[in-house]
C-alpha positions in Angstrom: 103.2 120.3 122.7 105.9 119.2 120.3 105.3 115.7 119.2 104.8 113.9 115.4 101.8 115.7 114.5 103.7 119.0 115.0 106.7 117.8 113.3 104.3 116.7 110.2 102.6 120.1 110.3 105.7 121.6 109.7 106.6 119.0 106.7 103.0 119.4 105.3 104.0 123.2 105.0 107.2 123.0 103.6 105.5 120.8 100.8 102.3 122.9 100.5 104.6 126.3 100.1 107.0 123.7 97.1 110.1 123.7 99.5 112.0 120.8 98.4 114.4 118.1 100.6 112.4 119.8 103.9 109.7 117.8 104.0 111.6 114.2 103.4 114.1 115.3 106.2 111.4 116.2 108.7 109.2 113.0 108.0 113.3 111.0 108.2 113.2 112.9 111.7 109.8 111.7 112.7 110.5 108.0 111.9 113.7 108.1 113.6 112.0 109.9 116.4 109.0 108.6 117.5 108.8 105.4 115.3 106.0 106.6 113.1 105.7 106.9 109.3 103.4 109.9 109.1 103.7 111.3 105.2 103.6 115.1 104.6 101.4 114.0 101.4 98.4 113.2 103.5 95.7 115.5 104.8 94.9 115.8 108.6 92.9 118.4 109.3 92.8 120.6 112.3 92.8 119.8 116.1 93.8 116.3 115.2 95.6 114.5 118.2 98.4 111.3 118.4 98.6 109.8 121.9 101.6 109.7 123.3 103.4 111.7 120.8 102.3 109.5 118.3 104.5 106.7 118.6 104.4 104.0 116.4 101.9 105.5 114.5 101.5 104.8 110.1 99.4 107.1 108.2 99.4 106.2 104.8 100.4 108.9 102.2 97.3 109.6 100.6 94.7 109.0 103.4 92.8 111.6 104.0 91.6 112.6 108.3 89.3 115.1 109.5 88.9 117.5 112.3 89.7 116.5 116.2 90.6 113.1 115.4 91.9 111.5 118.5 94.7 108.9 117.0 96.2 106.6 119.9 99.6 105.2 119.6 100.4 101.8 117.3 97.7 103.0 115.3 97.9 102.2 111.1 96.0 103.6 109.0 96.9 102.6 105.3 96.3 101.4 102.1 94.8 98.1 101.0 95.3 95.0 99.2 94.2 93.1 96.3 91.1 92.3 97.9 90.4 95.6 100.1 91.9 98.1 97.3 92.2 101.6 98.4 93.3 104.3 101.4 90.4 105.3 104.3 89.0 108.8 104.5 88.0 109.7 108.2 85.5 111.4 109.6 85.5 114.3 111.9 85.5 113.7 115.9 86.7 110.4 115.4 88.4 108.3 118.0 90.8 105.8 117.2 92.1 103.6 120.2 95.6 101.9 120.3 96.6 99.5 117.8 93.7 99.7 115.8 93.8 99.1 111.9 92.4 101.1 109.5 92.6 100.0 106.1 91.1 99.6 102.0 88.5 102.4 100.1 86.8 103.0 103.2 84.7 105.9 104.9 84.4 106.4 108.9 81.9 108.6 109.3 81.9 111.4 111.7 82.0 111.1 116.0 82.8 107.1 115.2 84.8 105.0 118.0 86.8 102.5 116.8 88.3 100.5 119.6 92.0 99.1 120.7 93.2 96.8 118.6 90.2 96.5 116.1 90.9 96.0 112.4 88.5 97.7 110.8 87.9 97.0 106.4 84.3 97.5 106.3 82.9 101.5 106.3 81.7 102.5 109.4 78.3 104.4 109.8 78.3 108.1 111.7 78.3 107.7 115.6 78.5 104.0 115.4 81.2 102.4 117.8 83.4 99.6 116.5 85.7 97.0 117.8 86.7 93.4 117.4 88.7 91.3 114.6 86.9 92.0 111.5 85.6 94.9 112.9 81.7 95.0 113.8 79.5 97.4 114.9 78.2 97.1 118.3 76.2 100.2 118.6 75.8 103.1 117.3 75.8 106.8 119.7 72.7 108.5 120.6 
């Protein structure tokens, strides 16, 4: 299915294989596209997934995701501020819902849930499922 992850796939090589002006047009195509900013510089691993194409989707430049990551749309994961410095790592078989935040030196461990439209700053435990505004874990998976 072509949609932003594919595009960025094809950036990602482009940059990997030192192919200039390729990678800044595709990621230009992307934004213009499907509203995202999704940076050839990061790493997303394998079987990773945007909902609905990934539309309005941020991924910040240096973040780093795992494997099967479900990403729903609106989602931003980015860098922090002066008083959550840093950019999230991700987990594998993590599931972010719509319009969730991701953001500051933080870890989500693997098979987490983060729900719609949490804002998430605090790491988050393997298997643990969290939602709200700070973020807050309400349980954690058997």
């Amino acid at each position: 299915m072509v949609n932003a992850i594919f595009f960025y796939r094809i950036a990602r090589w482009f940059y990997l294989h030192h192919i200039p002006l390729l990678p800044n047009l595709i990621t230009l195509f992307i934004f213009l596209v499907y509203n995202s900013k999704v940076s050839y510089k990061c790493e997303i691993g394998a079987g990773t997934k945007l909902g609905y194409g990934g539309i309005g989707v941020v991924i910040h430049q240096d973040a780093k995701i795992g494997k099967n990551v479900s990403i729903g749309q609106q989602v931003t994961i980015g860098g922090g501020n002066n008083h959550y410095p840093g950019v999230p790592t991700i987990g594998d078989n993590v599931m972010i819902h719509k319009g969730a935040i991701v953001f500051g030196g933080i870890t989500v461990g693997n098979n987490a849930e983060i729900g719609a439209n949490a804002v998430v700053n605090k790491p988050v435990p393997e298997n643990a499922v969290v939602v709200g505004v700070p973020g807050k874990v309400i349980r954690i998976k058997s």
